[in-house]
VOPAGU-2260 file (C-alpha; in pm, 1 decimal, decimal comma):
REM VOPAGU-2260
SITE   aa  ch    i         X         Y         Z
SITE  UNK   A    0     108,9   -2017,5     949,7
SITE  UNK   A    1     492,4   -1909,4     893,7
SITE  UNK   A    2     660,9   -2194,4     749,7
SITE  UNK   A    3     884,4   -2205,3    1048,3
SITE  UNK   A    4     661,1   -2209,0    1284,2
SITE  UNK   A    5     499,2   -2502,5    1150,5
SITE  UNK   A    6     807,0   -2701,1    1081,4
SITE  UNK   A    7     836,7   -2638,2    1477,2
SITE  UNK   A    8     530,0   -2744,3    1565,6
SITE  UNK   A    9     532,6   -3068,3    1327,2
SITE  UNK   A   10     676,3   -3397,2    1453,5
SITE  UNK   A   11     633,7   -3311,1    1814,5
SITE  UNK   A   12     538,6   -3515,4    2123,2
SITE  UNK   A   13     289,1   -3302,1    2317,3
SITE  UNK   A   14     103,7   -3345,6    2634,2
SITE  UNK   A   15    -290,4   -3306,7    2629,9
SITE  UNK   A   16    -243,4   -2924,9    2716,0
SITE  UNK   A   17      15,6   -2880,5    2465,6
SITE  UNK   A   18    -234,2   -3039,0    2187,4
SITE  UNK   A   19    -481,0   -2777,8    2276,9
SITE  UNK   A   20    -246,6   -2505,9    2243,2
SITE  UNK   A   21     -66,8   -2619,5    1922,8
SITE  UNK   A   22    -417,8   -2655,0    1779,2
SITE  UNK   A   23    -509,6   -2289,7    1863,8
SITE  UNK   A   24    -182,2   -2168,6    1735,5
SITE  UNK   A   25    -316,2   -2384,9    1404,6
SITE  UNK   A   26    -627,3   -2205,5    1337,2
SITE  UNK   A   27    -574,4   -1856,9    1476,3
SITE  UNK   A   28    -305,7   -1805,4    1267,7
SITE  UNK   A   29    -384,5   -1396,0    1215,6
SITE  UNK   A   30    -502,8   -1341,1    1556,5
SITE  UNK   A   31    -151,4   -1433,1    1757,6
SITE  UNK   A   32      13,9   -1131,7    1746,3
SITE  UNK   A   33    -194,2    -937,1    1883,3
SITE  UNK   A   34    -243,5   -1145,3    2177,7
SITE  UNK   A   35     -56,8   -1217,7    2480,3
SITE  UNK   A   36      48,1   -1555,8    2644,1
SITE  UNK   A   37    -219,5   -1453,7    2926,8
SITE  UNK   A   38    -493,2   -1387,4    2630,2
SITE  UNK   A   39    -434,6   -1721,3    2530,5
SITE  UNK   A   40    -414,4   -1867,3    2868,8
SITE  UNK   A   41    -749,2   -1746,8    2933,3
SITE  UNK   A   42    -936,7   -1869,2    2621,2
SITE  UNK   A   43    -810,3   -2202,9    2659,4
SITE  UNK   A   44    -844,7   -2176,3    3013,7
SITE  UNK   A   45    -560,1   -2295,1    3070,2
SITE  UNK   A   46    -247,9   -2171,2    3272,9
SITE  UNK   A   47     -66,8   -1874,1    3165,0
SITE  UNK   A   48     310,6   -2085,9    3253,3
SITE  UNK   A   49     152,1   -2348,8    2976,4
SITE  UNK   A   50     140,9   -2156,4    2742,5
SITE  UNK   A   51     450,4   -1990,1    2762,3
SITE  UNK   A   52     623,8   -2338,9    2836,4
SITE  UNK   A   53     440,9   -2473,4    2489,5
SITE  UNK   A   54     599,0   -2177,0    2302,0
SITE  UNK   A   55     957,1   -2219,1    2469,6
SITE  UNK   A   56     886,2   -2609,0    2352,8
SITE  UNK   A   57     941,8   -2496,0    2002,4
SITE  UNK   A   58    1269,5   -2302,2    2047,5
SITE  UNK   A   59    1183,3   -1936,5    2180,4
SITE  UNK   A   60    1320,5   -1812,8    2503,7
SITE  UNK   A   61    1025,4   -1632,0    2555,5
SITE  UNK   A   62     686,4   -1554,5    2426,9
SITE  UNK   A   63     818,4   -1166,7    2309,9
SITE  UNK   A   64    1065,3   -1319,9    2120,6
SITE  UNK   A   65     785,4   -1573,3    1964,8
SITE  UNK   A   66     564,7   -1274,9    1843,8
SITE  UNK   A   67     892,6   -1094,4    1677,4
SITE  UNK   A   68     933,5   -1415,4    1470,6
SITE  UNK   A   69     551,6   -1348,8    1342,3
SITE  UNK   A   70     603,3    -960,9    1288,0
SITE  UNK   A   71     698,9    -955,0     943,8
SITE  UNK   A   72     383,7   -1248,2     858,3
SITE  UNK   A   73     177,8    -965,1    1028,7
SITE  UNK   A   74     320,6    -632,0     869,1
SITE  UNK   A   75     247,1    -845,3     531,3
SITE  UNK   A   76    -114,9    -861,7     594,3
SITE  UNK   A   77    -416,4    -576,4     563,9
SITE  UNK   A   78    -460,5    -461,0     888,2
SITE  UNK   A   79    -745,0    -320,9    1149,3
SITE  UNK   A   80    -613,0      60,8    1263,9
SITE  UNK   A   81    -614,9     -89,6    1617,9
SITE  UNK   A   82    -404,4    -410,1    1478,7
SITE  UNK   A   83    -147,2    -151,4    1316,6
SITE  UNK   A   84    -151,1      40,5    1669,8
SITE  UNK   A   85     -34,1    -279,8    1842,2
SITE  UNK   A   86     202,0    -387,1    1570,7
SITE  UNK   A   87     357,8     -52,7    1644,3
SITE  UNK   A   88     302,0      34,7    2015,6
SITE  UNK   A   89     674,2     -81,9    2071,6
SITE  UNK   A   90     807,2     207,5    1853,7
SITE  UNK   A   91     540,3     457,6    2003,3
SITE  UNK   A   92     665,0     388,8    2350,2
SITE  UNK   A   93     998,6     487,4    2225,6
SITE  UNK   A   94    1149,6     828,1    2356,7
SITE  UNK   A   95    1299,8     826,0    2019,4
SITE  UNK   A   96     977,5     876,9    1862,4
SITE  UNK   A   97    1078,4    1130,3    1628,0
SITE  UNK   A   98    1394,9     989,9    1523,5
SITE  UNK   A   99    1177,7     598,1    1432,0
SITE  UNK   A  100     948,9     836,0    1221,1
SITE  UNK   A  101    1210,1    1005,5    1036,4
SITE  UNK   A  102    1384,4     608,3    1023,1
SITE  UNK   A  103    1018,4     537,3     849,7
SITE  UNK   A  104     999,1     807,3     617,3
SITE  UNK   A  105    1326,4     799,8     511,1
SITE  UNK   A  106    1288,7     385,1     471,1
SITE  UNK   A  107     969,3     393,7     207,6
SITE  UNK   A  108    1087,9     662,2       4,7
SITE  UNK   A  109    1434,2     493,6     -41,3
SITE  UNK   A  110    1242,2     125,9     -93,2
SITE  UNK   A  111     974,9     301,4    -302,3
SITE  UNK   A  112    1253,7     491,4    -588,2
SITE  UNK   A  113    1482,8     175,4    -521,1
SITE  UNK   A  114    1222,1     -85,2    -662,8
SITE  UNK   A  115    1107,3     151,1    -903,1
SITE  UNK   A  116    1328,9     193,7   -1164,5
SITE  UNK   A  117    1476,3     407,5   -1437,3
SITE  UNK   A  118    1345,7     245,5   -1696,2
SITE  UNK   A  119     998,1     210,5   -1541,7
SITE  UNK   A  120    1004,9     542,0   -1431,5
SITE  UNK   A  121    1038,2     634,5   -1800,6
SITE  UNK   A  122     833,8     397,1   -1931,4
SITE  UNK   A  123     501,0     543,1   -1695,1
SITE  UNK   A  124     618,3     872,7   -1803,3
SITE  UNK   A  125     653,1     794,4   -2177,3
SITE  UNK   A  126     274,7     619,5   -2139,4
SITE  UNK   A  127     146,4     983,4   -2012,2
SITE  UNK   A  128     304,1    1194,5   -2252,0
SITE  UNK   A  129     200,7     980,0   -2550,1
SITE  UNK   A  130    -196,1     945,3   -2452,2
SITE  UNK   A  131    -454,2    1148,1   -2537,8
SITE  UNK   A  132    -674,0    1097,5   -2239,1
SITE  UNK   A  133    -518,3    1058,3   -1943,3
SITE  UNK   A  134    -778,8     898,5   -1620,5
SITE  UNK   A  135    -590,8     955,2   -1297,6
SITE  UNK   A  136    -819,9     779,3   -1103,3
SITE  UNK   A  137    -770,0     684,6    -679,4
SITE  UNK   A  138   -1018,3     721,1    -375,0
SITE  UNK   A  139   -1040,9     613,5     -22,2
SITE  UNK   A  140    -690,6     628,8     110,8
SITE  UNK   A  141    -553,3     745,9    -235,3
SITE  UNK   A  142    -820,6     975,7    -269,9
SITE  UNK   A  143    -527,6    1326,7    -150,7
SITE  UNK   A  144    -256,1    1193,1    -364,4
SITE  UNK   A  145    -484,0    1127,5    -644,5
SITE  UNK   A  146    -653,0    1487,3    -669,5
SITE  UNK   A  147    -294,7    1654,6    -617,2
SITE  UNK   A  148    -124,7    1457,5    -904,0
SITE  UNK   A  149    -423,9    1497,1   -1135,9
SITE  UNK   A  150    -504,3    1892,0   -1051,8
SITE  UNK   A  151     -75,4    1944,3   -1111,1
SITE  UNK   A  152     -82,9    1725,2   -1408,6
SITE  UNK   A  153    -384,2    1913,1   -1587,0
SITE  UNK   A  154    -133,5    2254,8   -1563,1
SITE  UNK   A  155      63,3    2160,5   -1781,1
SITE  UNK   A  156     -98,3    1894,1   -2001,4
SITE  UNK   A  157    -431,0    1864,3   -2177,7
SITE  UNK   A  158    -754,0    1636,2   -2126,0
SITE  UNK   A  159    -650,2    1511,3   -1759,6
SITE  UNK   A  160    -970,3    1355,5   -1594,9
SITE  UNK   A  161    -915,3    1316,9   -1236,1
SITE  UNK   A  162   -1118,5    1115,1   -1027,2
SITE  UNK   A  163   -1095,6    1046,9    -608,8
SITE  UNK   A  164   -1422,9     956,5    -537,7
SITE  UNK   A  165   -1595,7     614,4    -666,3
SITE  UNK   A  166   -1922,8     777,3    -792,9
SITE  UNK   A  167   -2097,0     738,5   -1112,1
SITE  UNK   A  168   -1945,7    1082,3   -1245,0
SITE  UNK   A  169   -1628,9     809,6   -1283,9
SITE  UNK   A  170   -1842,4     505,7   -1458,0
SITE  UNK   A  171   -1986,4     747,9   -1715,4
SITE  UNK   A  172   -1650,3     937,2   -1778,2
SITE  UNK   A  173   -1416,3     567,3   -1825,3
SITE  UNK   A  174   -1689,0     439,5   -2051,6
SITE  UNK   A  175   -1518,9     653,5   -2332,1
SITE  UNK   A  176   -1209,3     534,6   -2277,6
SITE  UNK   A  177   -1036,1     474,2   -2621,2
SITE  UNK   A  178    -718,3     300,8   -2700,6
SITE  UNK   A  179    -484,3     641,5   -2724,6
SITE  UNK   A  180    -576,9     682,2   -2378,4
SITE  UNK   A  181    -426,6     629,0   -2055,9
SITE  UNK   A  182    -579,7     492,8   -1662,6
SITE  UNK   A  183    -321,1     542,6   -1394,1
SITE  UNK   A  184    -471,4     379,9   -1122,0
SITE  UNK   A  185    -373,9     470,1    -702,1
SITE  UNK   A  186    -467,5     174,0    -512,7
SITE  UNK   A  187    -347,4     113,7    -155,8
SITE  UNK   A  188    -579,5     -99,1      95,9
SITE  UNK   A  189    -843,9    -116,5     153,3
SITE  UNK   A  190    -850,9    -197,2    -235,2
SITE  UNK   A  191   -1210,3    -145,8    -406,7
SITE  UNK   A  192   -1352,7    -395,2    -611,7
SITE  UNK   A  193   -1376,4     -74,3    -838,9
SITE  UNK   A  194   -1050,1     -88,3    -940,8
SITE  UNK   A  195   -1071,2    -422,2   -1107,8
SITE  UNK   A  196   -1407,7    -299,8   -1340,2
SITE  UNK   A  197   -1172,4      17,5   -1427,1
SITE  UNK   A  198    -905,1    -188,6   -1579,3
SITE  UNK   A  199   -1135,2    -438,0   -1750,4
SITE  UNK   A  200   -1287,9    -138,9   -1899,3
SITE  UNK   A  201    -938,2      -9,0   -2000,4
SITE  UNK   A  202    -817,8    -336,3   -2147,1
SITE  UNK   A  203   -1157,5    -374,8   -2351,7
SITE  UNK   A  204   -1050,4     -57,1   -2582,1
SITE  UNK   A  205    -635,7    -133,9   -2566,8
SITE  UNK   A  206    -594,0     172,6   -2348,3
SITE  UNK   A  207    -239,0     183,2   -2180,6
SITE  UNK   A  208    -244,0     113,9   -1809,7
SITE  UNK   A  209      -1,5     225,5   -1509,4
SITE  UNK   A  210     -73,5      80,5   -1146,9
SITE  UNK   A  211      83,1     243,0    -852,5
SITE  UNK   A  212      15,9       8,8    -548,8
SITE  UNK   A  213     187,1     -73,2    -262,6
SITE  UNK   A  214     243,6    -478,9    -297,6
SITE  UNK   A  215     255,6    -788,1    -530,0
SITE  UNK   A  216      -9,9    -913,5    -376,9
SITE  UNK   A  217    -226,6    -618,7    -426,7
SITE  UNK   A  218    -507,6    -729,3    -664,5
SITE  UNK   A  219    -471,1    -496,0    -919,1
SITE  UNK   A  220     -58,1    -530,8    -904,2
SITE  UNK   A  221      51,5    -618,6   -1276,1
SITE  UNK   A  222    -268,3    -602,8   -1382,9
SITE  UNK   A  223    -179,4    -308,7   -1643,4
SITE  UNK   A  224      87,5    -239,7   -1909,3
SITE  UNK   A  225     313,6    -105,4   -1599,4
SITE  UNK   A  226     311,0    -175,1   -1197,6
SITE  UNK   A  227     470,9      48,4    -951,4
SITE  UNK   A  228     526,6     -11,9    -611,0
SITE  UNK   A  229     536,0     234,5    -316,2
SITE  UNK   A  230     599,8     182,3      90,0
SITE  UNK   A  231     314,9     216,7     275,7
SITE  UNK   A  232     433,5     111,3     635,6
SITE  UNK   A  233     359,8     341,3     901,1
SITE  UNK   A  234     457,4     340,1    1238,9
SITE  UNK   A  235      98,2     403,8    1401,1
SITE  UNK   A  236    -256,6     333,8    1322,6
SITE  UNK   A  237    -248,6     370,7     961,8
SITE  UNK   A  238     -82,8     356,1     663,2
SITE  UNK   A  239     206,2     629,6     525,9
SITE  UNK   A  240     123,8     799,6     190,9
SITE  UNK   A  241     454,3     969,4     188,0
SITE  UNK   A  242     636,1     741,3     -55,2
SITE  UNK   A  243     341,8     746,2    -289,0
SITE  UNK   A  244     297,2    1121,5    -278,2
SITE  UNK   A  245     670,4    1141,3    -289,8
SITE  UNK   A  246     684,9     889,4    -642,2
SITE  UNK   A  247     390,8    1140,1    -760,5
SITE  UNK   A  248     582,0    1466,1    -726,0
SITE  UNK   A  249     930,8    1221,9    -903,7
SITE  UNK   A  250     667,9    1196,9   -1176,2
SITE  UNK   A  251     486,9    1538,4   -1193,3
SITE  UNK   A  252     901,9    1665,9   -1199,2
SITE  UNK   A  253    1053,1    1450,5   -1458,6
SITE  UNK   A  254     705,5    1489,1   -1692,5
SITE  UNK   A  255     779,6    1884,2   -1691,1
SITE  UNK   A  256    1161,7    1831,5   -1799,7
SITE  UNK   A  257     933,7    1728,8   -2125,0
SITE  UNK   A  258     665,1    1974,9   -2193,0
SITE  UNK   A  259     635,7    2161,5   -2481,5
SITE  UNK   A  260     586,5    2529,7   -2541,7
SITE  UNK   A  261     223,0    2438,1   -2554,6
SITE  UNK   A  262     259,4    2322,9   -2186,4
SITE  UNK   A  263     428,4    2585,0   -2070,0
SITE  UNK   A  264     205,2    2866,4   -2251,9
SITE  UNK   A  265     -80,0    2682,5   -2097,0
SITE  UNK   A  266     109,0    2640,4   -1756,6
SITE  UNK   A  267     179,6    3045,5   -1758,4
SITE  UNK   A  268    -201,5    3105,2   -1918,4
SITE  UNK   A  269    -330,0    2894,6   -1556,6
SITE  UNK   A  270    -101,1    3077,1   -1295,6
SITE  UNK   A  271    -255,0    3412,6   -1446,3
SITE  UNK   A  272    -597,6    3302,8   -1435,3
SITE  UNK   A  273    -575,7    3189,9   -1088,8
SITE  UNK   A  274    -443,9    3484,6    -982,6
SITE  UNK   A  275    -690,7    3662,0   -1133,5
SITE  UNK   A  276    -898,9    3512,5    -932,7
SITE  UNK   A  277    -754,0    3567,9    -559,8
């Protein structure tokens, strides 16, 4: 429970009802946003006016104003689609819908290139450019990003092994991972224990690692020789990929500011092929 909350909720002199409802508040900690004083009211079977009065009791006006102070707590967890839909339905409702998804899209990418660096920018592309192998490896959600970066990246440099689906095609191919190779590694929620194995494998032979995740507490964040972060937060059911796809093309730009006349021969060698092939 939010520290303030708590602090609240400590100390107090409650009635009989109040104890019940304090206690629920206690151990439903990551259902209470997404219910409403008459959801409560009903499980505890209790009055609806109790429960509101408990939650004035601790310094709200109202309960709306109780279940903006958990919103951030919330937006910090992993969330069900239909949790995400009711953390949102405020925006949704909004005549303004296009203008809060603009607001959105515009908000990641700026938090995503603010938090990522220069220098780390460099670094990640340094680590790519100085590999032999390079694993691009992401599924599930990451699974689009991952196949675009990878598929560009392979036009222009050598001995890129993509991977977006967790298969054993992947297992057998990171077994020969060596220590002048690279794993960049797309993990957003819901993470796979897969991801872990990868960079265990990685570290094993020395190989450099680059994480692109969407939090600290992500469990592969900082994990590698390099962590970058992207903004995830959507405004409906499910999480935005913008800011990640957006840091992917930022990379896939500033990598061909470097590329060789090899690259390039082999970029021009590709187009001609492929449209050979129409």
């Amino acid at each position: 429970m939010i520290d303030s909350l708590e602090k609240r909720i400590t100390n107090k002199n409650f009635t009989k009802t109040e104890i019940v409802i304090a206690d629920f508040f206690f151990h439903n900690e990551n259902r209470l946003y997404f219910l409403t004083s008459t959801d409560i009211a009903q499980e505890l079977k209790v009055s609806d006016t109790s429960v509101i009065r408990f939650v004035k009791s601790l310094g709200f006006n109202n309960f709306k104003e109780f279940k903006d102070s958990l919103k951030q707590q919330v937006s910090n967890k992993i969330l069900t689609p239909s949790e995400k839909l009711t953390l949102n339905e405020e925006l949704l409702k909004n005549n303004n819908l296009m203008e809060n998804f603009l607001e959105c899209i515009n908000r990641n990418i700026q938090e995503t290139l603010n938090i990522n660096n220069s220098k780390k920018i460099q670094k990640a592309i340094d680590i790519i450019l100085n590999s032999n192998k390079k694993f691009i490896v992401g599924f599930k959600s990451t699974s689009g990003p991952t196949a675009f970066f990878g598929l560009r990246l392979g036009f222009i440099l050598k001995d890129v092994v993509t991977h977006n689906e967790n298969n054993s095609e992947l297992i057998k191919n990171i077994i020969d991972i060596k220590e002048e190779d690279c794993l960049l590694l797309i993990a957003h929620p819901k993470y796979s224990k897969t991801y872990t194995l990868l960079i265990d494998l990685a570290k094993k032979t020395n190989a450099k690692i680059i994480v692109i995740t969407d939090k600290t507490t992500s469990p592969v964040a900082n994990l590698g020789d390099l962590t970058l972060f992207t903004d995830i937060r959507g405004i409906s059911y499910f999480n935005s990929i913008i800011s990640t796809q957006t840091l992917l093309e930022f990379l896939l730009t500033s990598i061909s500011k470097n590329i060789d006349e090899n690259g390039k021969s082999r970029l021009a060698s590709i187009n001609e092929l492929l449209n050979e092939n129409k």
